[in-house]
C-alpha positions, -999 to 999 in steps of 0.1 A, spaced: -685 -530 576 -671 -538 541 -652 -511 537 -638 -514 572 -626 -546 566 -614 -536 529 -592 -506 548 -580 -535 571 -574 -557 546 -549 -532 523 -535 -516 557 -526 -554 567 -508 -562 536 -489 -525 538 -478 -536 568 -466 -574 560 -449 -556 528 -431 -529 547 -416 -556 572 -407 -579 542 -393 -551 530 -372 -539 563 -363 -579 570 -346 -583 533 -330 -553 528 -294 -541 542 -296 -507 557 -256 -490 547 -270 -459 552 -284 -441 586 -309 -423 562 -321 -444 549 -328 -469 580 -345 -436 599 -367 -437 563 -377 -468 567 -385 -466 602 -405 -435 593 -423 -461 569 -427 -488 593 -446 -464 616 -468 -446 589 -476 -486 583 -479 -500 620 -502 -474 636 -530 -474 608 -529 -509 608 -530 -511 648 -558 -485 647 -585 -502 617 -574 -536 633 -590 -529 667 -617 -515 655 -626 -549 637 -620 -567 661 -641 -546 683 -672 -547 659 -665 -581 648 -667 -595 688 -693 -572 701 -718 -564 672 -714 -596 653 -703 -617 684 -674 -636 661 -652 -646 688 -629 -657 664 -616 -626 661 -600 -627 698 -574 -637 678 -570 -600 665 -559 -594 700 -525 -612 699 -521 -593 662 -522 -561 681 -505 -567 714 -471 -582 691 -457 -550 680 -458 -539 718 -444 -577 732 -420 -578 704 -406 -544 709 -402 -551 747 -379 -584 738 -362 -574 711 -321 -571 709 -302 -564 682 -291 -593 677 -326 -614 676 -342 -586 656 -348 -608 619 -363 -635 645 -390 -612 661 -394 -598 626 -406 -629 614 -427 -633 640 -443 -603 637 -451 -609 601 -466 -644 612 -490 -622 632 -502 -600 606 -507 -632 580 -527 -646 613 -549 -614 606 -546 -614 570 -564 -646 566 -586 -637 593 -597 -606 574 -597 -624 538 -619 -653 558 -646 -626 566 -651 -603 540 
């Protein structure tokens, strides 16, 4: 379980640095955007992945129901990428970073 939650913990702050990263920085280039996107999934879907499987052991195994919270973490990406325009895009950004620091200190709470 300590290594699960030490692969969560360095996925999670992966993520949170590769949207930092994307919410900063001015994209001139199409390349370079379509990198970074490549980034942001080669980031996300880990993260999604170990994250749920936490959460899973964390509820059912070692009935911490604290970690329902995990759920809202994973369900963003999808909500956010449902609602999100153009021109709201650095909002819902920021929001999703909320949401991973929400699992970030739940993570650095429990190991």
């Amino acid at each position: 379980m300590r290594l699960l939650m030490l692969v969560a913990l360095i996925l999670n702050i992966i993520a949170i640095a590769v949207l930092s990263f994307g919410l900063f920085h001015q994209f001139e280039n199409p390349k370079n955007k379509a990198a970074y996107g490549y980034f942001l999934a080669a980031g996300m879907i880990p993260y999604l992945i170990v994250t749920a499987l936490v959460m899973l052991v964390q509820i059912f195994l070692k009935h911490n129901l604290i970690f329902i919270l995990l759920l809202i973490c994973l369900a963003s990406p999808f909500v956010i990428g449902k609602l999100v325009k153009y021109q709201t895009l650095k909002k819902y950004t920021v929001i999703q970073i909320l949401c991973f620091c929400i699992s970030l200190v739940l993570f650095l709470t429990s190991y």
